[in-house]
C-alpha positions as CSV (number, residue, x, y, z in Angstrom):
1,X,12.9,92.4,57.5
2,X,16.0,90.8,57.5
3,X,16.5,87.0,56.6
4,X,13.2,87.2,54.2
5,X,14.2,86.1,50.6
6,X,13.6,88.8,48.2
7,X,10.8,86.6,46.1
8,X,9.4,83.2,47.7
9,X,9.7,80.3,45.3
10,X,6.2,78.8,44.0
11,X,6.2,75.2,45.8
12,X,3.9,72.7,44.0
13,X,2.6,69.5,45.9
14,X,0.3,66.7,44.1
15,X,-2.8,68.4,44.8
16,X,-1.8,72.1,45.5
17,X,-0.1,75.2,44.2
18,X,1.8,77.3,46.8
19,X,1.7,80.6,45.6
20,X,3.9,83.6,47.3
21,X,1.5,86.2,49.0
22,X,1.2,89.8,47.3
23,X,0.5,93.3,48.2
24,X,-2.6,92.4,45.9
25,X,-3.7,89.3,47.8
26,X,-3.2,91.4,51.1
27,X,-5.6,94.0,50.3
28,X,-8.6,92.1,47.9
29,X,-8.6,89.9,51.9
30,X,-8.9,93.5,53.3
31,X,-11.5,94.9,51.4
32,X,-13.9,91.7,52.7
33,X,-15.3,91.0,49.2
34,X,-14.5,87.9,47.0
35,X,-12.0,88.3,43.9
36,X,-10.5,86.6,41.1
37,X,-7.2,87.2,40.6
38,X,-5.1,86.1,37.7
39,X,-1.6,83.8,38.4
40,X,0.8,83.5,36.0
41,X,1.1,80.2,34.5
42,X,-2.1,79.1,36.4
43,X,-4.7,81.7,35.3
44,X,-7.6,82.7,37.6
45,X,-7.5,81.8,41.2
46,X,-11.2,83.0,43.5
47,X,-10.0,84.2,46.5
48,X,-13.2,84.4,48.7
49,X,-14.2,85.8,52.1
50,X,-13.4,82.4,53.8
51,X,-9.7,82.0,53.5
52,X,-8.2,82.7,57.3
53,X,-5.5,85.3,57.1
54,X,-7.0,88.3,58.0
55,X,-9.3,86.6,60.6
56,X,-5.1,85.7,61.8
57,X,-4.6,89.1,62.3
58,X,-1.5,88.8,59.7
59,X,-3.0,91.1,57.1
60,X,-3.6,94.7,58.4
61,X,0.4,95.0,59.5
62,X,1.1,93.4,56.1
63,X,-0.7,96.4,53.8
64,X,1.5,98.8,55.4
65,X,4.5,97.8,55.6
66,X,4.3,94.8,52.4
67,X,8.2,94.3,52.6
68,X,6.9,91.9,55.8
69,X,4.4,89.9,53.5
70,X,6.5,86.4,53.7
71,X,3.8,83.2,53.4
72,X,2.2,81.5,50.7
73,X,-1.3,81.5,49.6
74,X,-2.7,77.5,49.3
75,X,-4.7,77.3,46.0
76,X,-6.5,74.0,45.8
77,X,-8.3,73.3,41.8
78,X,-8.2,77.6,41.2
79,X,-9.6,78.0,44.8
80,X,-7.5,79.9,47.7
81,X,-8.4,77.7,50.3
82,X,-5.3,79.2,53.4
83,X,-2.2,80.3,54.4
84,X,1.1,79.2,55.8
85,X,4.6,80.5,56.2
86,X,7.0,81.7,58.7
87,X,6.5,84.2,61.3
88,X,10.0,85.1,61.1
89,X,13.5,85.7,59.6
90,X,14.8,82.4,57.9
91,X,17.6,81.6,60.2
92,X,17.9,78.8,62.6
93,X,14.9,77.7,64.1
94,X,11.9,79.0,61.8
95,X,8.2,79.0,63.3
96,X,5.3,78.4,61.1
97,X,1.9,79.0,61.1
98,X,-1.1,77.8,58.7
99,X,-4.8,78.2,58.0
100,X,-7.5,76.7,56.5
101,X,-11.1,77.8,55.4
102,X,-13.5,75.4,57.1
103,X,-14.6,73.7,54.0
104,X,-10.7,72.4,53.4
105,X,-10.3,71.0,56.6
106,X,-10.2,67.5,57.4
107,X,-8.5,66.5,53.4
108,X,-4.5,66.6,53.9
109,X,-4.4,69.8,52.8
110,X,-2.8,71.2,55.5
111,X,-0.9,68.5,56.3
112,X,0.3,68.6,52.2
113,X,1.1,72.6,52.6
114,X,3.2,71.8,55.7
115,X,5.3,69.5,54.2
116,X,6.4,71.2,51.1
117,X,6.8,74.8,53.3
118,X,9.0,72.4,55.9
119,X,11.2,70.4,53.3
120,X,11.8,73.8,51.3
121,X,13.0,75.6,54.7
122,X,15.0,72.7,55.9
123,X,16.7,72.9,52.1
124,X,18.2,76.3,53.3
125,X,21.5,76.1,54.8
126,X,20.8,79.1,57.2
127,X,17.4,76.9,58.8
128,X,18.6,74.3,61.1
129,X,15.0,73.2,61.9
130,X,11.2,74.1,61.6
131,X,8.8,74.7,64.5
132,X,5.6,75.1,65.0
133,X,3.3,75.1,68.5
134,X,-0.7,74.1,69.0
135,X,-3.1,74.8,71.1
136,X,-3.7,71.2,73.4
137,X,-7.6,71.9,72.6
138,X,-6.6,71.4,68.9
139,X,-6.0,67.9,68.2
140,X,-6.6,68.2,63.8
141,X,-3.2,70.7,64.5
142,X,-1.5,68.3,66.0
143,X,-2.6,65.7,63.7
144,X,-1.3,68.0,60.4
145,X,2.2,68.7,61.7
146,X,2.5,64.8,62.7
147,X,1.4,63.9,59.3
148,X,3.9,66.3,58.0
149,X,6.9,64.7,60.0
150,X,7.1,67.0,62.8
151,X,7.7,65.9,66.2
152,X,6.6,66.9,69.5
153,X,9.4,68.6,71.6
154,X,7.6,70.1,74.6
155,X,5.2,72.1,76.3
156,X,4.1,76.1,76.5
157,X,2.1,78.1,77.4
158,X,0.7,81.5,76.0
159,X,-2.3,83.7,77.3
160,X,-4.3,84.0,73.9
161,X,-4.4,79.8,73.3
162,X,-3.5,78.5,76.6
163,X,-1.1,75.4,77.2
164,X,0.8,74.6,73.7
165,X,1.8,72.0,72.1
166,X,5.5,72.5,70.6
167,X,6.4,70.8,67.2
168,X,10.0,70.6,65.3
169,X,11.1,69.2,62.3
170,X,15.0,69.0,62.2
171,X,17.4,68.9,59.0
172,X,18.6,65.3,58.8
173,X,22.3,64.8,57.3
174,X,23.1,61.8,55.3
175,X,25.2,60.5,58.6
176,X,22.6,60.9,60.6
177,X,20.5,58.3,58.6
178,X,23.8,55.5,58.5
């Protein structure tokens, strides 16, 4: 797809490794089992049945056609704990989306993953700004792209979550901050 990099970088945070998603990753998530697979430079990382992507409905596109596969696994102490990444080309405004087993929500993890993903983004000349939406149900959303520097911008609705929430995050010059 054009506008993908060829090879995501690895971003690293204070508590968590962002690791580029792989055809490997794609399909151990489809085959529903747990695995172990081994990261360079960081060894074994358990991937189990409770990190979100497929449950996304990301992963099934992604096997066959892996020239779309664009995100980032989040691996928390050798765990795979989510997702996030864009859900399109990297030019001008990029939308994200993120998810989180149940057992990682609630620590700044996501709000930690969306921060690094945003600040990389916004470090591409091509990106003017990052969005991201949320259902209005979904305060903790709100809560991680807030905590991540995001601001909201508007209103939305879609049929599948109902009225939205829209986020941005926009590439600040030095004269902006005089």
């Amino acid at each position: 797809m054009p506008g993908f990099p060829s090879a995501l970088p690895v971003l690293r945070t204070p508590r968590l490794l962002l690791w580029p998603l792989s055809r490997e990753m794609v399909a151990g998530q489809l085959k529903g089992q747990p695995f172990v697979l081994a990261l360079p430079e960081v060894g074994p990382v358990h991937f189990d049945t409770q990190w979100p992507s497929g449950a996304l409905g990301f992963f099934p596109g992604w096997a066959e056609h892996p020239e779309l596969i664009s995100g980032w696994v989040i691996v928390q102490a050798s765990e795979a704990v989510g997702t996030i990444g864009p859900k399109g080309p990297l030019t001008g405004a990029v939308d994200i989306g993120y998810g989180l087993r149940p057992q990682s929500w609630n620590q700044g993890v996501a709000s930690e993953a969306a921060q690094a993903v945003s600040v990389w983004l916004l470090s591409l000349p091509q990106v003017e700004r990052v969005t991201a939406d949320t259902a209005i149900s979904n305060a903790a959303s709100a809560r991680v792209l807030e905590k991540a520097g995001f601001a909201e911008i508007g209103r939305s609705f879609s049929e599948e979550d109902g009225e939205l929430r829209l986020w941005a995050k926009v590439k600040t010059s030095y004269a902006d901050s005089d």
